[in-house]
C-alpha positions as CSV (number, residue, x, y, z in Angstrom):
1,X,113.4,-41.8,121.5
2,X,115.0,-42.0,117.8
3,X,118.9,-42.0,118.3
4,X,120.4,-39.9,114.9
5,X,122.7,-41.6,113.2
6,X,125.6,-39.6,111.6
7,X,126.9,-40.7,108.4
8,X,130.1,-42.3,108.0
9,X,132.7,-39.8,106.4
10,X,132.9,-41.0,102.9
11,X,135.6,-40.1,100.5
12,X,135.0,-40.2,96.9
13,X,138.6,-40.4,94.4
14,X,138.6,-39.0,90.7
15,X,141.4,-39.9,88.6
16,X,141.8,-37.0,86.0
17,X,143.7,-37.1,83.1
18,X,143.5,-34.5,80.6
19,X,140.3,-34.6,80.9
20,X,138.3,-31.9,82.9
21,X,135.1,-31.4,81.4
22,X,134.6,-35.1,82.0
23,X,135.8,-34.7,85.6
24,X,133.5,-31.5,85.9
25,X,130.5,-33.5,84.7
26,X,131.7,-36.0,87.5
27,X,132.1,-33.4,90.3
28,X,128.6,-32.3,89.4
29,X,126.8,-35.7,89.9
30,X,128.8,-36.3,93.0
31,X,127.5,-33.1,94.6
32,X,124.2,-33.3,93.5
33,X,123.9,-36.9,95.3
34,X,122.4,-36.6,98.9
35,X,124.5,-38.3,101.1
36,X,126.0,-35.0,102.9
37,X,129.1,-36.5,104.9
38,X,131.3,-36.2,101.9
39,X,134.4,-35.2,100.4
40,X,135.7,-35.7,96.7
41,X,139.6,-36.0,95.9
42,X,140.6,-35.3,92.5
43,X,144.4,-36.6,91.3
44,X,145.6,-35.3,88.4
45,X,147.6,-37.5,86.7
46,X,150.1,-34.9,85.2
47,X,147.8,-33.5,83.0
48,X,149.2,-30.9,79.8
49,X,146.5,-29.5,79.5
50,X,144.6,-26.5,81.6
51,X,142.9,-28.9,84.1
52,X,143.6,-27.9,87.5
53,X,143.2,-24.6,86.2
54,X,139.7,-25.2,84.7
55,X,138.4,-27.4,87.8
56,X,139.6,-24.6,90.6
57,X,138.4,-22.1,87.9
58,X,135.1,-23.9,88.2
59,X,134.8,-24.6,91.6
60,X,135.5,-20.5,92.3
61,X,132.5,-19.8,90.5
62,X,130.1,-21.8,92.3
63,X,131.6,-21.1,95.8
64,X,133.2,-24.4,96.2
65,X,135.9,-24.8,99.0
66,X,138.7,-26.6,97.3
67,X,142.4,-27.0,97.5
68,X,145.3,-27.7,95.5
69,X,148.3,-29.6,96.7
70,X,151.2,-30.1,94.7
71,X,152.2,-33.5,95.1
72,X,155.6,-32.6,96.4
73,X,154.4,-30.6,99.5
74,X,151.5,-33.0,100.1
75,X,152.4,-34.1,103.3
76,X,153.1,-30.5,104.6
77,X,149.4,-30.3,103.8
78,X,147.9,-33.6,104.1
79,X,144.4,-32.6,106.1
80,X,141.4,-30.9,104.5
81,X,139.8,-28.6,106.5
82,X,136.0,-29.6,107.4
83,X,134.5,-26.6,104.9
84,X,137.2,-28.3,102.0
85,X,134.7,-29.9,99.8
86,X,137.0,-30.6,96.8
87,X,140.7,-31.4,97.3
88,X,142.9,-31.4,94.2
89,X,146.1,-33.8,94.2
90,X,148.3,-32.7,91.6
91,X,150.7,-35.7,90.7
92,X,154.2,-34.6,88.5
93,X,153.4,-37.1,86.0
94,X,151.2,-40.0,85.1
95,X,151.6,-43.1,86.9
96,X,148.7,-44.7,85.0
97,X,145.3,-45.8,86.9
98,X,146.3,-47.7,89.3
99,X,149.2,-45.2,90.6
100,X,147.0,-42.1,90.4
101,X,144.5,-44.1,92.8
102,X,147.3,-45.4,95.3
103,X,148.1,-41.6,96.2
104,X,144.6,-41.1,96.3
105,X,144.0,-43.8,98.7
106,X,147.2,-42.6,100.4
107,X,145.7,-39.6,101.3
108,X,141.5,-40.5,102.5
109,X,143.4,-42.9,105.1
110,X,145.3,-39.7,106.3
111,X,141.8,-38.1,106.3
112,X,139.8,-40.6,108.2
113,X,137.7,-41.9,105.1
């Protein structure tokens, strides 16, 4: 008798920056990639531009389960629901690379990645 083997919940972190039809593009591959036990975090680095609108906009159209969290009442919120595919991190400003992907780590330790 074969014992299944569940995969380990993996989550994946996107820093965007101004930048979502590169991020889209991202999103796309991710999901397209077979490993099934997986969750994708997006922080957006204080974007200008119409980002997190264009990413949820996105996401609504092809029946994606997403959030937004403001970064300010992230902790209120800190746990994705299991149907939560995509989770958006909205940051108040850019704290460069490394900063963006500190939150973002912050937050798949609070989620069991």
């Amino acid at each position: 008798m074969v014992k299944e083997q569940t995969e380990p919940q993996i989550i994946i972190l996107i820093v965007n920056w101004n930048n979502y039809v590169d991020t889209i593009a991202c999103i796309e591959s991710l999901i397209s990639n077979s490993y099934k036990n997986k969750k994708i975090v997006i922080i957006d680095n204080g974007s200008e531009d119409s980002s997190l609108y264009r990413i949820g906009q996105w996401a609504d159209e092809r029946e994606i389960k997403h959030q937004i969290l403001s970064y300010y009442h992230r902790d209120d919120q800190s746990f994705m629901a299991d149907d939560v595919l995509i989770t958006i991190i909205s940051l108040n400003a850019n704290r460069g690379y490394a900063g963006a992907n500190n939150e973002g780590i912050k937050y798949a330790l609070q989620n069991n990645a």
